[in-house]
N, C-alpha and C positions, 0 to 999 in steps of 0.2 A: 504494500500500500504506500502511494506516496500521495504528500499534501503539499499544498500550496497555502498561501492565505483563506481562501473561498473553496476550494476546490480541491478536492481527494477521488484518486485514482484508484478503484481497484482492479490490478490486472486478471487477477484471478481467486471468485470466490472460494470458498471452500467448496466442492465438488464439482468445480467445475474447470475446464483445462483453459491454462491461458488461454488468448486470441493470438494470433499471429500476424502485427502488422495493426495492433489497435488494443484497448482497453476496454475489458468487460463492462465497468460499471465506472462511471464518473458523476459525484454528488458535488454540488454546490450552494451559495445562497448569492444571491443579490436578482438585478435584474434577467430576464432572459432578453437575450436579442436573437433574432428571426433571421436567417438570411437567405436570400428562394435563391433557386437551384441556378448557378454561375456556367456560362458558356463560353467557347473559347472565341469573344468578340473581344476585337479593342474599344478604346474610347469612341472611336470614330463610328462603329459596328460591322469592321471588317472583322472576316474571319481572321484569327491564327491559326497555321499548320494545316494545312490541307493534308489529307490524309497522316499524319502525323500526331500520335496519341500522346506524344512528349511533350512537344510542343503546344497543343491545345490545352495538357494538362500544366503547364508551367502558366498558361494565361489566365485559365481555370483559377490558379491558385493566386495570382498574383490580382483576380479580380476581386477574389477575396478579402483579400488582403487591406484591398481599399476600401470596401463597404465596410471589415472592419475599424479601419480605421478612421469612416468616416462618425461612427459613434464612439471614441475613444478605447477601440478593445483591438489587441494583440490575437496573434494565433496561440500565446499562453490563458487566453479567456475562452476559449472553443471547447467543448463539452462533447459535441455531436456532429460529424461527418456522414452525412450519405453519397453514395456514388452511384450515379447511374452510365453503366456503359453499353456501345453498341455491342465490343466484344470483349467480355470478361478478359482473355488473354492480354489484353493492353492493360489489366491491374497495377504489372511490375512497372510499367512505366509511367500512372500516376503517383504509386508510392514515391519512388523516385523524387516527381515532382516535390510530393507534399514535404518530404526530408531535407528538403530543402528550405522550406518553410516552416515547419515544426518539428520540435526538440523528438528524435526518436525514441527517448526514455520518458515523454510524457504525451506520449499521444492521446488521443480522443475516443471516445465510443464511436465504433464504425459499421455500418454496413453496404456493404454492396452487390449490386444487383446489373446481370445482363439486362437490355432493353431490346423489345424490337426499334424501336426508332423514337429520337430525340425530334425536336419543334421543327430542326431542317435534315435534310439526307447529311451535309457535309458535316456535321459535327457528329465527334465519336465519343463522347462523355459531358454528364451534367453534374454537377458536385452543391449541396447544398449547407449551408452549416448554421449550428445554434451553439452560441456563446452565451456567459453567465458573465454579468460587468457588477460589480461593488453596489450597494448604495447610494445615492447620493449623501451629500455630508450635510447634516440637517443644517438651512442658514441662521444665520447669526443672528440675534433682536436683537 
């Protein structure tokens, strides 16, 4: 089990085998933040990576990244990871991406899932996340 301020990780309860590549159970308190399911568009809403599960998964992540940070939260505030892809086998190379984004010893609850088909044909994965952000600090009289 490891904790943070808000937020403990368990990778493996008792009877049950770790996860591989993600965290069984993660408990927090403060706010939840929502994040819908991220595709591999830029600012602009071109694609990245044509055909390219690396690459879309590094845009993927990094779109994240911004919506996190547009409400003051880190990839250390992320609780919950969903992955939708067109082919499961392109897994290793979101992991990939997301290890590059979050701490490998404190990963998220994850699950993921093949799809028949995401909003357009050219995208190969949608990735959604829910973070836990502090309290606010009650203001001052």
């Amino acid at each position: 089990m490891t904790t943070s301020q808000r937020l403990t990780r368990i990778p493996a309860p008792e009877g049950v085998a770790p996860g591989r590549g993600y965290t069984n159970v993660v408990i927090g308190t403060g706010r939840v933040v929502a994040i819908s399911g991220q595709i591999a568009l830029d600012e602009h809403g071109d694609l990245v990576g044509k055909d390219d599960p690396g690459a879309q998964a590094r845009q993927v992540f990094e779109n994240l990244r911004r919506c996190l940070t547009a409400v003051g939260a880190t990839f250390d505030d992320v609780i919950k990871l969903t992955y939708f892809l067109t082919d499961i086998a392109d897994l290793p190379a979101v992991r990939a991406a997301r290890d590059a984004y979050i701490d490998p010893e404190q990963l998220p609850a994850s699950s993921a899932m093949q799809v028949a088909a995401l909003v357009r044909p050219d995208l190969l994965l949608e990735i959604e996340a829910f973070a836990v952000l502090p309290e606010p600090e009650p203001a001052a009289e």
